[in-house]
C-alpha atoms as a printed R data frame, in Angstrom:
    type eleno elety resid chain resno      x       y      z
1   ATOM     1    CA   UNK     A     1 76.920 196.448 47.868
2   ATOM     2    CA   UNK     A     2 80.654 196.388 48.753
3   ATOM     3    CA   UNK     A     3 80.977 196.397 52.650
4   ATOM     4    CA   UNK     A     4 84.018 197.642 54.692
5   ATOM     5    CA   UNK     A     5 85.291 195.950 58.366
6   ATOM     6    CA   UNK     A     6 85.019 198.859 60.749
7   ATOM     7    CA   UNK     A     7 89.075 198.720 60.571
8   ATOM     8    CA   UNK     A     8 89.367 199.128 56.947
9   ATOM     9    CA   UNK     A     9 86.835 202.282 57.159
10  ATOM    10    CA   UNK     A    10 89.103 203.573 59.906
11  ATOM    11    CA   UNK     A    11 92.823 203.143 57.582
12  ATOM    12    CA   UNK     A    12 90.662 204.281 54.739
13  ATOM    13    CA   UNK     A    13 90.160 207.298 56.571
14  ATOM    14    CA   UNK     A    14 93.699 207.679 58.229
15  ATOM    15    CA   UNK     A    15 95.278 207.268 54.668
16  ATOM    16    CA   UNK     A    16 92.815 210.157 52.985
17  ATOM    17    CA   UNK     A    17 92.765 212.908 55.551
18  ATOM    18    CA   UNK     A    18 91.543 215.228 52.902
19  ATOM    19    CA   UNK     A    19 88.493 213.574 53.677
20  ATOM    20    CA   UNK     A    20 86.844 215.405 56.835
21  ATOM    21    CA   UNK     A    21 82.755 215.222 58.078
22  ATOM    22    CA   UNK     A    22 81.125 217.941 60.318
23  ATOM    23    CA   UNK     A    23 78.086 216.982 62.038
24  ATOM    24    CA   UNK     A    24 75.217 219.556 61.916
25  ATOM    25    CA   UNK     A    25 73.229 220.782 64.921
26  ATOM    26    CA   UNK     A    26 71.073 217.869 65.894
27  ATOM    27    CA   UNK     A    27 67.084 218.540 65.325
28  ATOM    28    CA   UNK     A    28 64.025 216.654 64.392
29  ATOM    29    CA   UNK     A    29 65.245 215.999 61.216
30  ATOM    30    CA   UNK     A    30 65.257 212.358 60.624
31  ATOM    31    CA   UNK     A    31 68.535 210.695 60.994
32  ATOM    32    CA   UNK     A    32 68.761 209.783 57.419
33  ATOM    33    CA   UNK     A    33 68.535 213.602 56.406
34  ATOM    34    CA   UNK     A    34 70.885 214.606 58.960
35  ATOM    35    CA   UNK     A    35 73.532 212.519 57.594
36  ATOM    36    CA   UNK     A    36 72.745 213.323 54.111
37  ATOM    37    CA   UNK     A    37 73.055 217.304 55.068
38  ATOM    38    CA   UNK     A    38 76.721 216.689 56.820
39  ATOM    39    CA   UNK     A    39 79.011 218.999 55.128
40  ATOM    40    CA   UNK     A    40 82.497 217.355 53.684
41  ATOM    41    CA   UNK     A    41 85.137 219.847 53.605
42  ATOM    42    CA   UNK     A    42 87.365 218.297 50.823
43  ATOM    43    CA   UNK     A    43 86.879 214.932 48.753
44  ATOM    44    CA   UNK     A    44 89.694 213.351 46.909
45  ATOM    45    CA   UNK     A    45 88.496 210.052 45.835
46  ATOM    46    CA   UNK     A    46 89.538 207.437 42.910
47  ATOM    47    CA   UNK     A    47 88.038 204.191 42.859
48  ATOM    48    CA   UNK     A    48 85.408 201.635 41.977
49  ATOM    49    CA   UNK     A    49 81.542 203.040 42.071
50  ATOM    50    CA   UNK     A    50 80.225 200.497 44.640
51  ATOM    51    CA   UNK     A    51 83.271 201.670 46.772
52  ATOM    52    CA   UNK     A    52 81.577 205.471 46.504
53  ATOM    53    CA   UNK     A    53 78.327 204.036 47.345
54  ATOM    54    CA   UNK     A    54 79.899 202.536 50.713
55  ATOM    55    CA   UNK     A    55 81.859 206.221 51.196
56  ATOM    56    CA   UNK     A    56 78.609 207.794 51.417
57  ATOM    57    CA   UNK     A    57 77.029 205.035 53.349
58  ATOM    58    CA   UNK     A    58 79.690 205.771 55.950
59  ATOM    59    CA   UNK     A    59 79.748 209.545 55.546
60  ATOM    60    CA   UNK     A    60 75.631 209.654 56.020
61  ATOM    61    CA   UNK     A    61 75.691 207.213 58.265
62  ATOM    62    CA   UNK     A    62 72.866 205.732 56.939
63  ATOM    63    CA   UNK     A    63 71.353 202.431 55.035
64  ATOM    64    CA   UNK     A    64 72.113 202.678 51.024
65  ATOM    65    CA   UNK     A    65 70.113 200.477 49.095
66  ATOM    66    CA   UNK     A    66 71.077 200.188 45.546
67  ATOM    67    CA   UNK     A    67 68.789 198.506 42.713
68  ATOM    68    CA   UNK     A    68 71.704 196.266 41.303
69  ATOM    69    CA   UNK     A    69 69.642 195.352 38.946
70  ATOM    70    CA   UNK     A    70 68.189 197.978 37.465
71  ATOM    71    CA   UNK     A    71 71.476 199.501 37.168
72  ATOM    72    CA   UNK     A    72 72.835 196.800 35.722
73  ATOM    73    CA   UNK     A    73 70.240 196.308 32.867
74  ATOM    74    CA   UNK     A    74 71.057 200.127 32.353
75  ATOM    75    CA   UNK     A    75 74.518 199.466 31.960
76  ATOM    76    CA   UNK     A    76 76.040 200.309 35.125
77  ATOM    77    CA   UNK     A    77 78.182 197.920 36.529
78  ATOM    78    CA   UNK     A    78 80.025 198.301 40.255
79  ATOM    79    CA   UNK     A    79 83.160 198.106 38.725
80  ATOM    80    CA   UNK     A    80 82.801 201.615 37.066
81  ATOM    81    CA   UNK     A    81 85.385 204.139 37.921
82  ATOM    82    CA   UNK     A    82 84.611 207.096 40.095
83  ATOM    83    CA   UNK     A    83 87.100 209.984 40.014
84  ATOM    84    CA   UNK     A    84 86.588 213.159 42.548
85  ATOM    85    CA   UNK     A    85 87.996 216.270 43.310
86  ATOM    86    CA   UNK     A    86 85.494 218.248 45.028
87  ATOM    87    CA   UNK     A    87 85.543 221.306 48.045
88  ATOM    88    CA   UNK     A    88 82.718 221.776 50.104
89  ATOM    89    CA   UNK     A    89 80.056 220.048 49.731
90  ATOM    90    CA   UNK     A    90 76.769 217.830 51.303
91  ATOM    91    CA   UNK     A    91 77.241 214.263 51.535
92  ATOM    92    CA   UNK     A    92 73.550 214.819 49.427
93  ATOM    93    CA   UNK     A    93 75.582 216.780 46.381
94  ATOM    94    CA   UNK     A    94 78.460 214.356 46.431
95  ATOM    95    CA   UNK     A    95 76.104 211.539 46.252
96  ATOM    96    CA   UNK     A    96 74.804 213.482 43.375
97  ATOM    97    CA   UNK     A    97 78.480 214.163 41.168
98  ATOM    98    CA   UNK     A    98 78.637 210.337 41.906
99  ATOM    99    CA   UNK     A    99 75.649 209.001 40.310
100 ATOM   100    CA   UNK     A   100 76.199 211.623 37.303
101 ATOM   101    CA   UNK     A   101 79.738 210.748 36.933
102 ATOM   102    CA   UNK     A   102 78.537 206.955 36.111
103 ATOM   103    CA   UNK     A   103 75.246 207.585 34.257
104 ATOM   104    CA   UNK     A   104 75.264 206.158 30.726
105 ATOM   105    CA   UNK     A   105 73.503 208.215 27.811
106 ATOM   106    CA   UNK     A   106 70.280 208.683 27.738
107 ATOM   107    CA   UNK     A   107 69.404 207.643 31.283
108 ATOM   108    CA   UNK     A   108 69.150 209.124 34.395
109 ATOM   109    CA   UNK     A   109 70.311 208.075 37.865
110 ATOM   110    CA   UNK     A   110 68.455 209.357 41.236
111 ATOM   111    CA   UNK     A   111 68.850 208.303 44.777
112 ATOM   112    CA   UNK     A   112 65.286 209.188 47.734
113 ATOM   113    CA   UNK     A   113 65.778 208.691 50.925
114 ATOM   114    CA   UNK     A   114 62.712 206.769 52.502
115 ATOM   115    CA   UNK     A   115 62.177 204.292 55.055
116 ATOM   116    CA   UNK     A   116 65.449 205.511 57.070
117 ATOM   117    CA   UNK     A   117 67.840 204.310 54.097
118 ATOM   118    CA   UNK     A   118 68.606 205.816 50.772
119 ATOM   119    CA   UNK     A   119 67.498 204.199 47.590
120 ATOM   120    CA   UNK     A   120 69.501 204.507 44.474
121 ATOM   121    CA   UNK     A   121 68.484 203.590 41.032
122 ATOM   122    CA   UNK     A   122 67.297 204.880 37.629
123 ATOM   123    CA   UNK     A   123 65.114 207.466 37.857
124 ATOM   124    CA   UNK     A   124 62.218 204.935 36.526
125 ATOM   125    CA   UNK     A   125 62.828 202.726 39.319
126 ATOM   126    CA   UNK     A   126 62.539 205.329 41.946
127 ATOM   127    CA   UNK     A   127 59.033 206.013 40.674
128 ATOM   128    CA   UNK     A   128 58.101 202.405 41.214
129 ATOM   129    CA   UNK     A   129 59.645 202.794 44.758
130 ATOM   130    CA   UNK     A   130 58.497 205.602 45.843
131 ATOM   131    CA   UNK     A   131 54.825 205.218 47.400
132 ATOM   132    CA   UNK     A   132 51.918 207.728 47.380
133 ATOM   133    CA   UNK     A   133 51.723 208.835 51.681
134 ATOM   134    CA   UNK     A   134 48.436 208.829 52.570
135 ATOM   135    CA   UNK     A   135 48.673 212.422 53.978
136 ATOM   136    CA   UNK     A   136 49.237 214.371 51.111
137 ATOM   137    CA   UNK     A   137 46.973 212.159 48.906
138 ATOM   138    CA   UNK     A   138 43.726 213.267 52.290
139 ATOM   139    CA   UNK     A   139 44.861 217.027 51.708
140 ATOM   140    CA   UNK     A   140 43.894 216.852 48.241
141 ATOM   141    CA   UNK     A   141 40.350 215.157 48.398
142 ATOM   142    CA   UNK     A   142 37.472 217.271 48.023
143 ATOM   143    CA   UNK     A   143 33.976 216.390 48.447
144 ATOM   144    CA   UNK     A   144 30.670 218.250 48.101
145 ATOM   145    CA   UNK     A   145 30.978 221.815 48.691
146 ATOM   146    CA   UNK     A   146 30.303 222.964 52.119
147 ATOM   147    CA   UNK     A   147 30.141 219.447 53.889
148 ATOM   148    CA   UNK     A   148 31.522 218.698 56.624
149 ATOM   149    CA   UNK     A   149 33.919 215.706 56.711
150 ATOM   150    CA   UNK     A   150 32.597 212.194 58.426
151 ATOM   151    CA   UNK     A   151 33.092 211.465 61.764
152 ATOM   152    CA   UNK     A   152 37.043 209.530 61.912
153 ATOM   153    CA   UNK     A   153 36.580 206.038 63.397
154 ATOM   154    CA   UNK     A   154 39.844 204.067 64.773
155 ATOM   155    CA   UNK     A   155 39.464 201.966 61.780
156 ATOM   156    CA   UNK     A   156 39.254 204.719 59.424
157 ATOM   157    CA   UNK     A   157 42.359 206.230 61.118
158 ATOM   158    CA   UNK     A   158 44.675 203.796 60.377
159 ATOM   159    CA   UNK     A   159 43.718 202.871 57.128
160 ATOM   160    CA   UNK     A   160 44.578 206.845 56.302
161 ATOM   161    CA   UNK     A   161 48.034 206.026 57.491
162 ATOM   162    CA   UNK     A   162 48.846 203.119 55.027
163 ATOM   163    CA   UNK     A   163 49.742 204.499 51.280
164 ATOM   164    CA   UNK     A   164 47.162 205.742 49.037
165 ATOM   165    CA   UNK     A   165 45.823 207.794 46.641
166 ATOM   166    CA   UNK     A   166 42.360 209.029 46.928
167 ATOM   167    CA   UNK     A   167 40.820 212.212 44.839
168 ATOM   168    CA   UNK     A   168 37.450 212.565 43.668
169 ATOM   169    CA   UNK     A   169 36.857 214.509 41.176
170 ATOM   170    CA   UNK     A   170 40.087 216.792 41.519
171 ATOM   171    CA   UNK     A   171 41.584 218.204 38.336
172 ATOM   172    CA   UNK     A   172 44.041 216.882 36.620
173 ATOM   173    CA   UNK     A   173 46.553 219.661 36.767
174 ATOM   174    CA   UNK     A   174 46.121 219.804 40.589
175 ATOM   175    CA   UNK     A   175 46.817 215.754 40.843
176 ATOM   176    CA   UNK     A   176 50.295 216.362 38.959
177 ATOM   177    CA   UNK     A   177 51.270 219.390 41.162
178 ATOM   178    CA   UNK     A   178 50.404 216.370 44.194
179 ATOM   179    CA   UNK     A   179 52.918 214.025 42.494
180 ATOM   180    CA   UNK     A   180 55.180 216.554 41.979
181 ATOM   181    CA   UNK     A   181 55.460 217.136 45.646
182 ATOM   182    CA   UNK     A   182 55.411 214.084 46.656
183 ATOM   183    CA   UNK     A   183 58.395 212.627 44.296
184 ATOM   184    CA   UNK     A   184 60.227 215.518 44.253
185 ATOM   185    CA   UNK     A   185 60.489 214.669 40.439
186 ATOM   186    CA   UNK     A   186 60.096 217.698 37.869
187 ATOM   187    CA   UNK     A   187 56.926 217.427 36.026
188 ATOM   188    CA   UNK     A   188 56.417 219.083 32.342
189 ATOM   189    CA   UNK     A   189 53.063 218.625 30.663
190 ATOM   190    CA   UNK     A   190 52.242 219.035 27.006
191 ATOM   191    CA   UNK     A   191 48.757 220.642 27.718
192 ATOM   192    CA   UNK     A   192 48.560 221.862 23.834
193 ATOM   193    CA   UNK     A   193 48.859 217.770 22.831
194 ATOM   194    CA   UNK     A   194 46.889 217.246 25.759
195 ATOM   195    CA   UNK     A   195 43.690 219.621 24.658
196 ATOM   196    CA   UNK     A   196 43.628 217.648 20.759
197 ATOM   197    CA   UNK     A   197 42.361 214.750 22.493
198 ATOM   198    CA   UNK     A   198 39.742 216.634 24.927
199 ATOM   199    CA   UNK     A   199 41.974 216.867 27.854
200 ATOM   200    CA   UNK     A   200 42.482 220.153 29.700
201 ATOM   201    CA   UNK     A   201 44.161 221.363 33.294
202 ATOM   202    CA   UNK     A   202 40.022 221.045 35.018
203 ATOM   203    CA   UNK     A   203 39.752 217.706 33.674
204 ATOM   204    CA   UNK     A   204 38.276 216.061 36.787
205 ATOM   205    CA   UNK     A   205 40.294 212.535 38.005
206 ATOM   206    CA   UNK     A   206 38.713 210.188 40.340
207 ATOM   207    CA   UNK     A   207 40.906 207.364 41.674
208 ATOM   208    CA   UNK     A   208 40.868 205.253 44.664
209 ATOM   209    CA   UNK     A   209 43.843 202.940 45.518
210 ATOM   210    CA   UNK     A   210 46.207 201.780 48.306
211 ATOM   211    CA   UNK     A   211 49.822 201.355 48.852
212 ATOM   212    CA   UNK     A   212 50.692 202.567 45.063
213 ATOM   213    CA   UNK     A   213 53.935 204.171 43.688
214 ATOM   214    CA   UNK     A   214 54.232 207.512 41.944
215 ATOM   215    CA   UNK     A   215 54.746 205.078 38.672
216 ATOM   216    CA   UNK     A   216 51.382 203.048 39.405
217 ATOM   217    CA   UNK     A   217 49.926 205.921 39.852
218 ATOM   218    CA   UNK     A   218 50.645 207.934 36.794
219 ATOM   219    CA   UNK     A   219 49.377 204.542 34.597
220 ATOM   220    CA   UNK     A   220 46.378 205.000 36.641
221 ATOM   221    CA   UNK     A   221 45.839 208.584 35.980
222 ATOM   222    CA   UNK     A   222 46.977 208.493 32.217
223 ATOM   223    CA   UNK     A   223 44.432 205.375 31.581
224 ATOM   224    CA   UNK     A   224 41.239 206.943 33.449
225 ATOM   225    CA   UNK     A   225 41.801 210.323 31.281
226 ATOM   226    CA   UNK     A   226 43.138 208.591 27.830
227 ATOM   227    CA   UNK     A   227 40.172 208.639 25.307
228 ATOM   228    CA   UNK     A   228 40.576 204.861 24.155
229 ATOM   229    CA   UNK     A   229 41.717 205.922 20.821
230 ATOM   230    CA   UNK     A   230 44.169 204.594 19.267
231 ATOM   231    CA   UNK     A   231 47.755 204.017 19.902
232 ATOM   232    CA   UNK     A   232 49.134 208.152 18.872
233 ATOM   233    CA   UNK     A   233 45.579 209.251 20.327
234 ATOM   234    CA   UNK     A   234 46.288 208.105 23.946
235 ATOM   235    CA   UNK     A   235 48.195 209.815 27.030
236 ATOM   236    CA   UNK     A   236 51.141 208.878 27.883
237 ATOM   237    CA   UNK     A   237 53.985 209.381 30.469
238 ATOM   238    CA   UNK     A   238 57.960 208.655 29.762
239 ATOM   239    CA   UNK     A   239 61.212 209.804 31.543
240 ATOM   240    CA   UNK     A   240 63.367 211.920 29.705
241 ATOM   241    CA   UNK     A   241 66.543 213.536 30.749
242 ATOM   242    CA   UNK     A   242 64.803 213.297 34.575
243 ATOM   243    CA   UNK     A   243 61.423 214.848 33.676
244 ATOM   244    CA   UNK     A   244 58.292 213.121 33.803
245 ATOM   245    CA   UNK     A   245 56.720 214.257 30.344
246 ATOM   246    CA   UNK     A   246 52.771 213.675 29.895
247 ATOM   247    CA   UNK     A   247 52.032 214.045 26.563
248 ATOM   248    CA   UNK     A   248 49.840 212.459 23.721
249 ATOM   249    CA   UNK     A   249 51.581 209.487 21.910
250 ATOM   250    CA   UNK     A   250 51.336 211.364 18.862
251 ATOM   251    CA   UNK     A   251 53.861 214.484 20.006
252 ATOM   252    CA   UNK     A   252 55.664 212.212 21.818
253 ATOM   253    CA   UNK     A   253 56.492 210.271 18.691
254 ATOM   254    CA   UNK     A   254 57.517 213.934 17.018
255 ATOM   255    CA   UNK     A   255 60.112 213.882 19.619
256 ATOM   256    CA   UNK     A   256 64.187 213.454 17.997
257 ATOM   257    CA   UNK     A   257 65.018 209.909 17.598
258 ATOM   258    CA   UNK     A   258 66.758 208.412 20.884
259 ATOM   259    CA   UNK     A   259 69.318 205.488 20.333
260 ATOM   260    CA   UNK     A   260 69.791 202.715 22.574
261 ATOM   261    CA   UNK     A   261 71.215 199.687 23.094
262 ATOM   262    CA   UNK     A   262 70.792 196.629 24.661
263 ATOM   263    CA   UNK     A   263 72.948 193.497 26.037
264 ATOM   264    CA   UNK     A   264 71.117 190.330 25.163
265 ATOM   265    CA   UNK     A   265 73.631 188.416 24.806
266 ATOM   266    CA   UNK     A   266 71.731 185.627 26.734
267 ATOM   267    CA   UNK     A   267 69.006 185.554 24.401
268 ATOM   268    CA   UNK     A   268 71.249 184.111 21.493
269 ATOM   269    CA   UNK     A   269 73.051 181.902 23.400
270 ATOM   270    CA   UNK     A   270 72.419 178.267 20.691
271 ATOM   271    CA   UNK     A   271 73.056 174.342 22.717
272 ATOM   272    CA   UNK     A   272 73.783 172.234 19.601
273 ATOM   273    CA   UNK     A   273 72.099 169.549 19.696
274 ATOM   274    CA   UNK     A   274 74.010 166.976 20.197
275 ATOM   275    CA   UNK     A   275 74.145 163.719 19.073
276 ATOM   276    CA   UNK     A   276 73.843 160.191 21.735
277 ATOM   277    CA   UNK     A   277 77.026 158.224 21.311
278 ATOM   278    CA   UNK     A   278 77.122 154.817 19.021
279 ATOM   279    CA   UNK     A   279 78.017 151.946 20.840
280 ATOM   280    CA   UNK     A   280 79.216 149.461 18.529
281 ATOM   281    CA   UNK     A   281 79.163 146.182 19.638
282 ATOM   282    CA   UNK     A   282 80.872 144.193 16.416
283 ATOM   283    CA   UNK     A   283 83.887 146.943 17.209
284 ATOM   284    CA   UNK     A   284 83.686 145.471 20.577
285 ATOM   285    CA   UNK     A   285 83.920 142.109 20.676
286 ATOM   286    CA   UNK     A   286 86.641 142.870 17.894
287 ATOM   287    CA   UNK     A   287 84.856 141.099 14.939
288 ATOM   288    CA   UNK     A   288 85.294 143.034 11.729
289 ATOM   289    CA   UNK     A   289 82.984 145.882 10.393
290 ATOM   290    CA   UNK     A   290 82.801 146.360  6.264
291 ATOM   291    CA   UNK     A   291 80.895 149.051  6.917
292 ATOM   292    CA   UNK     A   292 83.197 150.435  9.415
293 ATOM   293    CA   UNK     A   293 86.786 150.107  8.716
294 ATOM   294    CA   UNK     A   294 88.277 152.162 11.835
295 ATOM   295    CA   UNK     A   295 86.554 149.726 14.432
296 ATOM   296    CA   UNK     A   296 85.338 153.204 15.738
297 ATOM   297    CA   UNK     A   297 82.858 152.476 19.459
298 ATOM   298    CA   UNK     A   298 81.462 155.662 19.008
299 ATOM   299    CA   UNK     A   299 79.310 157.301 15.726
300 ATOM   300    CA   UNK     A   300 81.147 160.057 14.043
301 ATOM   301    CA   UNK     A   301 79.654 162.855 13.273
302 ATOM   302    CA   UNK     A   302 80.554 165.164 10.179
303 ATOM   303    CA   UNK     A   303 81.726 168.349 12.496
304 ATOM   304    CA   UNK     A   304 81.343 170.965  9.330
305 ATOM   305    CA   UNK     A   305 77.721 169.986  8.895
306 ATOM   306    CA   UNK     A   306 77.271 170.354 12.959
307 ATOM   307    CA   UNK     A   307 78.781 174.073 12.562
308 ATOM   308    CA   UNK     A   308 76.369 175.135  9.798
309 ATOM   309    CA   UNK     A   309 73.535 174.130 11.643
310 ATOM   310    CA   UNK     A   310 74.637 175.938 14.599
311 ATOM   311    CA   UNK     A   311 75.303 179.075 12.218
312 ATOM   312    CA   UNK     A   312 71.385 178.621 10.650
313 ATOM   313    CA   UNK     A   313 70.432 178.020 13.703
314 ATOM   314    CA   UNK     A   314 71.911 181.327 15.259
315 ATOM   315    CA   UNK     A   315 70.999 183.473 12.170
316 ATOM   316    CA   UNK     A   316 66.994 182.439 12.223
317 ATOM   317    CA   UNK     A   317 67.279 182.951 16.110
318 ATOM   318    CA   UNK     A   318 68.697 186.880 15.466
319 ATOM   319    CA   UNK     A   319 66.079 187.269 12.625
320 ATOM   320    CA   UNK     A   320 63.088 186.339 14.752
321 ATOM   321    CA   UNK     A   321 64.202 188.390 17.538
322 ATOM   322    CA   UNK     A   322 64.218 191.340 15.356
323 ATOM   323    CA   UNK     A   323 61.152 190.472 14.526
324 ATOM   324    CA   UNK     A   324 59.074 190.312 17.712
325 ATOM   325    CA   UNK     A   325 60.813 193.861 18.434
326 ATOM   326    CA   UNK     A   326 59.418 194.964 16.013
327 ATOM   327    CA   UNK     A   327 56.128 193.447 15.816
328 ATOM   328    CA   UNK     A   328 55.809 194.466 19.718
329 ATOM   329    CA   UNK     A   329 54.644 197.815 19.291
330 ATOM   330    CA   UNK     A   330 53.751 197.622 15.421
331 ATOM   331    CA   UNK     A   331 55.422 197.954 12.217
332 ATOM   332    CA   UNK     A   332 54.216 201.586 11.751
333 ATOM   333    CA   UNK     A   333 56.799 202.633 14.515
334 ATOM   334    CA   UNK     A   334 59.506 201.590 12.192
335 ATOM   335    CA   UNK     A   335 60.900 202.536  8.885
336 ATOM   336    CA   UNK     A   336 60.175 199.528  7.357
337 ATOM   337    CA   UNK     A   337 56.609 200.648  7.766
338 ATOM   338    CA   UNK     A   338 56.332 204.017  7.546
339 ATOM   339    CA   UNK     A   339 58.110 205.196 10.990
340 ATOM   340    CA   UNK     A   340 60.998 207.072 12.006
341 ATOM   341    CA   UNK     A   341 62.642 204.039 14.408
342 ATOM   342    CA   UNK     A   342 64.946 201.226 13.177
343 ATOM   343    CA   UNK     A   343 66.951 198.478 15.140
344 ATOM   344    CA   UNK     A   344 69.603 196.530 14.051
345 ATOM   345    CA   UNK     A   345 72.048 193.398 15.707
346 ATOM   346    CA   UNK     A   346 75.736 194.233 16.428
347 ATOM   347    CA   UNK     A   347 77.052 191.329 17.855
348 ATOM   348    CA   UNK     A   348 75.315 190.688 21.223
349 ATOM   349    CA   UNK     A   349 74.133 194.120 21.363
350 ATOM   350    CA   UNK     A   350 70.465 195.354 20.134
351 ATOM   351    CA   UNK     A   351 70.425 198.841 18.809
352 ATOM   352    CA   UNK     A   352 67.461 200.559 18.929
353 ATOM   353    CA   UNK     A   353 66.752 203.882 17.825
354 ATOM   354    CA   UNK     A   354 63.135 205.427 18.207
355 ATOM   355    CA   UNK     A   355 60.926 208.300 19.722
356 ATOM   356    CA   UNK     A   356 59.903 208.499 23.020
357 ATOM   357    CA   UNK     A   357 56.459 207.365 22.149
358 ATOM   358    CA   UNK     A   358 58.780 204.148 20.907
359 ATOM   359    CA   UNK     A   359 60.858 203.476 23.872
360 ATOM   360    CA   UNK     A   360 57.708 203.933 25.849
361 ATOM   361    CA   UNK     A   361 55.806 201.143 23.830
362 ATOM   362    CA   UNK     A   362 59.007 199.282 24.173
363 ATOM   363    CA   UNK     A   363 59.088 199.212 27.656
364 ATOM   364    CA   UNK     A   364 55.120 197.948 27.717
365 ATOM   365    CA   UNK     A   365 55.492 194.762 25.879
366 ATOM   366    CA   UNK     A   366 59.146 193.734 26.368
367 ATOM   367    CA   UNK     A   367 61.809 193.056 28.686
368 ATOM   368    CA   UNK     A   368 64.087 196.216 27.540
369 ATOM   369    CA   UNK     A   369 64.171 199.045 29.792
């Protein structure tokens, strides 16, 4: 993250006066909230995308913590361009027109404001981030009906402070509606794919697990109520468009194909191998060679041969990486063996087009996200 001397905010702000804060009534809001609820009269801003995430770090007030990485494997670089004209608005909503201004297709950005900071990433990393608070997860445990709850110890009081999840036998609809609230993320279940399989809204879910995220969490749930079967058979949850979908693998992969693509660019990098230098001694001590007229010291090397090996080389490398794509989540998710996806090389980029059942098998047993 880009960061501004207090004098360069302060001629920043002296050469944009279009660019005004109002602070709201103080309350027991925390301090992060506060400053993302200050109101901003006019913005007229033209620059660099890390230099918007330091504008709203100074208009909030606040700590901004942005998963470089994350962004960057999803193709947003700091160097992006960030053009605004807007009236009116929360330092919240512009943070908002910023991230969409800057998302690339097919994936979403998010920001959630935790730990007296706000957190900005993909909407997949925020569910990693964001942990399960221990007390919404106690609100939703039952037990036996009628009985009263145990006696609270000291012990047993703090260790309902730390993160967790903890429902016994609560249904499964009611856990979502729980995650829901606590991520603030929209939810949309397929409960039609869902019933195929045996799984309905009262299908009981018992889990018990500490200091979790909303992402950890969902595996967890998914895997306990999954049948085993096989790989179109099983419950699955992806992010599209924002949503957390829970479906079945097998309507997932009736979903439209989604295309992708993929910098690796660093995964078919070739070294030559190169060969150790001659030292010729009889070119040394300056007695004649037959067998080597130039009195070259050092072994030549025939440089077209070294240029086709470095071409075989480079095309066997491409072909087995297209190979352990595909061969990561099976051949029947392709067209080559039946499938809707395909994936191709163009230049250092992988293309990959598939359902979401794909992507989501993708993301499982490789690297790509």
């Amino acid at each position: 993250m880009r960061c501004f001397p207090w004098f360069c905010c302060l001629a920043a702000l002296a050469l944009c006066p279009a660019l005004v804060a109002t602070e709201p009534a103080p309350g027991s809001v925390p301090p992060v909230e506060r400053g993302l609820d200050r109101r901003v009269s006019e913005v007229s801003f033209d620059g660099t995308f890390s230099e918007a995430v330091g504008r709203v770090r100074d208009l909030a007030d606040a700590t901004v913590i942005v998963d470089w990485p994350a962004l960057d494997a999803a193709g947003v670089q700091r160097t992006d361009t960030v053009a605004l004209e807007i009236n009116n608005v929360t330092v919240a909503g512009l943070l908002d027109r910023i991230l969409t201004g800057v998302e690339p297709t097919g994936i979403r950005l998010g920001w959630h404001a935790a730990d007296d900071a706000i957190h900005i990433s993909t909407r997949a990393g925020l569910l990693s981030r964001i942990r399960v608070p221990a007390a919404a997860t106690t609100a939703r445990s039952t037990g036996p009906a009628g009985e009263a709850p145990p006696a609270r110890t000291d012990a047993a009081d703090r260790s309902a402070k730390r993160p967790q999840l903890h429902v016994k036998g609560v249904p499964l609809a009611d856990v979502i509606a729980l995650l829901r609230e606590v991520s603030g993320v929209n939810f949309h279940v397929n409960w039609r794919s869902l019933e195929v399989v045996g799984v309905t809204r009262d299908t009981p879910v018992s889990i018990e697990a500490r200091n979790i995220s909303i992402a950890t969490a969902l595996d967890l749930i998914t895997e306990r109520v999954s049948s085993g079967g096989d790989t179109f058979s099983r419950i699955y949850w992806v992010i599209d468009d924002g949503i957390v979908r829970i479906a079945t693998g097998r309507a997932l992969n009736a979903t439209p194909l989604r295309t992708q693509t993929y910098d690796i660019g660093h995964l078919l990098m070739v070294i030559p191998d190169f060969e150790a230098p001659r030292f010729d001694l009889d070119a040394l001590s300056g007695e004649d060679d037959d067998d080597d007229e130039d009195g070259d010291l050092w072994g030549e090397r025939d440089e077209e041969d070294e240029g086709e090996s470095v071409a075989d080389q480079k095309r066997r490398l491409r072909e087995n990486l297209l190979k352990i794509v595909r061969n990561s989540i099976g051949r029947e998710m392709w067209v080559e063996g039946g499938g809707r996806g395909s994936v191709r090389l163009i230049r250092n980029r992988l293309v990959v087009s598939q359902t979401l059942l794909g992507f989501k098998l993708l993301s499982e047993t490789t690297r790509l996200r």
